[in-house]
C-alpha positions in Angstrom: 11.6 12.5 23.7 8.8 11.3 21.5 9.5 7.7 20.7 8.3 6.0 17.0 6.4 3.5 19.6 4.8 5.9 20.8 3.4 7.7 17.5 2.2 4.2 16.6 0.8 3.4 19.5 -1.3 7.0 19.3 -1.8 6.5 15.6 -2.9 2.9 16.4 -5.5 4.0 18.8 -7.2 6.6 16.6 -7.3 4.3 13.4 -9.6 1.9 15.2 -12.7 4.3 14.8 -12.7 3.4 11.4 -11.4 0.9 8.8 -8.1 3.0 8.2 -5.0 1.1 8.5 -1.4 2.5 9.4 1.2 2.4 6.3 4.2 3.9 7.8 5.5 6.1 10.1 9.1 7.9 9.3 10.8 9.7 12.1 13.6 11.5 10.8 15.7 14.0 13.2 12.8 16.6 13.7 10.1 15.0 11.6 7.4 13.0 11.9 5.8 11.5 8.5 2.5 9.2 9.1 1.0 7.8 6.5 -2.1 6.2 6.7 -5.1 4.3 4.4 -8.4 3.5 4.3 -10.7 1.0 1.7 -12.6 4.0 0.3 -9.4 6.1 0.1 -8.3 9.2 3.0 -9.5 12.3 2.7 -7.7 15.6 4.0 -9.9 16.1 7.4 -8.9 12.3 8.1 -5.3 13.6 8.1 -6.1 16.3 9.8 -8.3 15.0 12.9 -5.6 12.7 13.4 -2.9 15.4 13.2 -5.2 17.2 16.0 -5.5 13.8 18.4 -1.7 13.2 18.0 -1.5 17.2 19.4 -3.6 16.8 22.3 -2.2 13.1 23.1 1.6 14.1 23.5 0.8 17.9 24.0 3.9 20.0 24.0 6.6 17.6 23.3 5.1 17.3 19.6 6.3 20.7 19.4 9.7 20.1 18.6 8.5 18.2 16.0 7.1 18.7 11.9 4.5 16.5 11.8 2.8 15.3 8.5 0.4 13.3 8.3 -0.8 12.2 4.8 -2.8 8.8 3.0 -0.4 6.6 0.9 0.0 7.8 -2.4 -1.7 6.3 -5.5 0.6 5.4 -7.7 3.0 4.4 -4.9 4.7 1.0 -4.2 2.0 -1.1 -1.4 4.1 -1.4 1.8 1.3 -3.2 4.3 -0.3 -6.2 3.3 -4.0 -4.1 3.6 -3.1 -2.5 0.6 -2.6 -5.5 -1.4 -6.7 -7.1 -0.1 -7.8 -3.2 -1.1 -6.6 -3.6 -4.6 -7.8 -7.2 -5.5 -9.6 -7.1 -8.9 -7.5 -3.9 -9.9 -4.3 -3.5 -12.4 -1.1 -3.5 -11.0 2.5 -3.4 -11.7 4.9 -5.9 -10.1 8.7 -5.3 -10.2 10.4 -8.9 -10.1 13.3 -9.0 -7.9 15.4 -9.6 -11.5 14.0 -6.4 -12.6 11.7 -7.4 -15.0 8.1 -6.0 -14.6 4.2 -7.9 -14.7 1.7 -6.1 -15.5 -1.9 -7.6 -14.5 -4.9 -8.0 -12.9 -4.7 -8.4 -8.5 -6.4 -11.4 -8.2 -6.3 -12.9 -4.6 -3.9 -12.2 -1.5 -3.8 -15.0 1.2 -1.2 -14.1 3.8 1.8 -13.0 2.6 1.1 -14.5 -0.7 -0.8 -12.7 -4.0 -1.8 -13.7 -7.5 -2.0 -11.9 -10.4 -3.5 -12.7 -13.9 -1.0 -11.8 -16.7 -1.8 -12.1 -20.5 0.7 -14.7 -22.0 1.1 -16.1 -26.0 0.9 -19.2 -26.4 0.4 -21.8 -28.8 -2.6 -23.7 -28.7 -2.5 -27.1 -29.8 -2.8 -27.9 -33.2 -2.5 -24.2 -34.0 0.3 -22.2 -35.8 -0.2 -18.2 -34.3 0.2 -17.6 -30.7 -3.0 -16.1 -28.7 -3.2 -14.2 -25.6 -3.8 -16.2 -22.9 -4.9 -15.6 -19.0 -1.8 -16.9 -16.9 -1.8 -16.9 -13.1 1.5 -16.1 -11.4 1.9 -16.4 -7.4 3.7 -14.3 -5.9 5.5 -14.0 -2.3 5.5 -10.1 -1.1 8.9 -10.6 0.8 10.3 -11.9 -3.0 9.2 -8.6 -5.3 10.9 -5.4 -4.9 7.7 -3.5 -5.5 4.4 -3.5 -6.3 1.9 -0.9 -7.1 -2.1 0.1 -8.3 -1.8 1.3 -12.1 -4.3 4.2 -12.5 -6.8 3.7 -15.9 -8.4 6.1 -17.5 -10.1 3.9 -19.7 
């Protein structure tokens, strides 16, 4: 029996030929979902050369298996802490564990820790109207429920 150990072990060992980093790995009853990630995004012979090396490492047990092996989604919630230093300077959405939701710019990641530039109003001093104004907001990743690149087709 294949264990999830193992996969990651395998998967780990083939991602170190480049700068791709694992995401996840799902094993539920029969299948096998990798997902994996790189900087300049994953292309489809990326998934498929590691398909292929996970074949010939665990040979015929993998055959009771549906494997799938795919790049994390754009669009999807970050789940690895890589995915947060790939998107620094980029848009993204943050889902506050109250449920409200940030939108603004990735600005650094240190640890476990982020920052992201919001536009606030507020008053200036000695003014009457609000203005737009860049805020800074830290974040912890274990406090937000999500948080995700926001495509922009500007």
């Amino acid at each position: 029996m294949i264990t999830k150990d193992t996969i990651k072990t395998l998967v780990e060992e083939w991602l170190k030929k480049g700068d791709y980093f694992l995401v996840d790995i799902v094993m539920d009853g029969d299948r096998i979902a990798i997902e994996i990630d790189h900087a300049d995004g994953v292309w489809i012979e990326d998934c498929a050369e590691l398909s292929r090396f996970l074949q010939e490492s665990v040979g015929d047990e993998l055959g009771d298996y549906e494997l799938e092996v795919g790049s994390a989604g754009i669009g999807q919630p970050f789940k690895v802490e890589q995915q947060y230093v790939n998107h620094v300077g980029d848009e993204v959405e943050v889902l506050l564990a109250d449920g409200k939701k940030l939108t603004g710019t990735l600005k650094s990641v240190e640890g476990r820790q982020f920052v992201v530039t919001v536009k606030e109003k507020q008053i200036p001093e000695g003014k009457k109207r609000p203005v737009l104004v860049d805020v800074d907001k830290e974040f912890s990743m274990d406090e937000v429920k999500s948080t995700k690149y926001l495509l922009n087709f500007k």
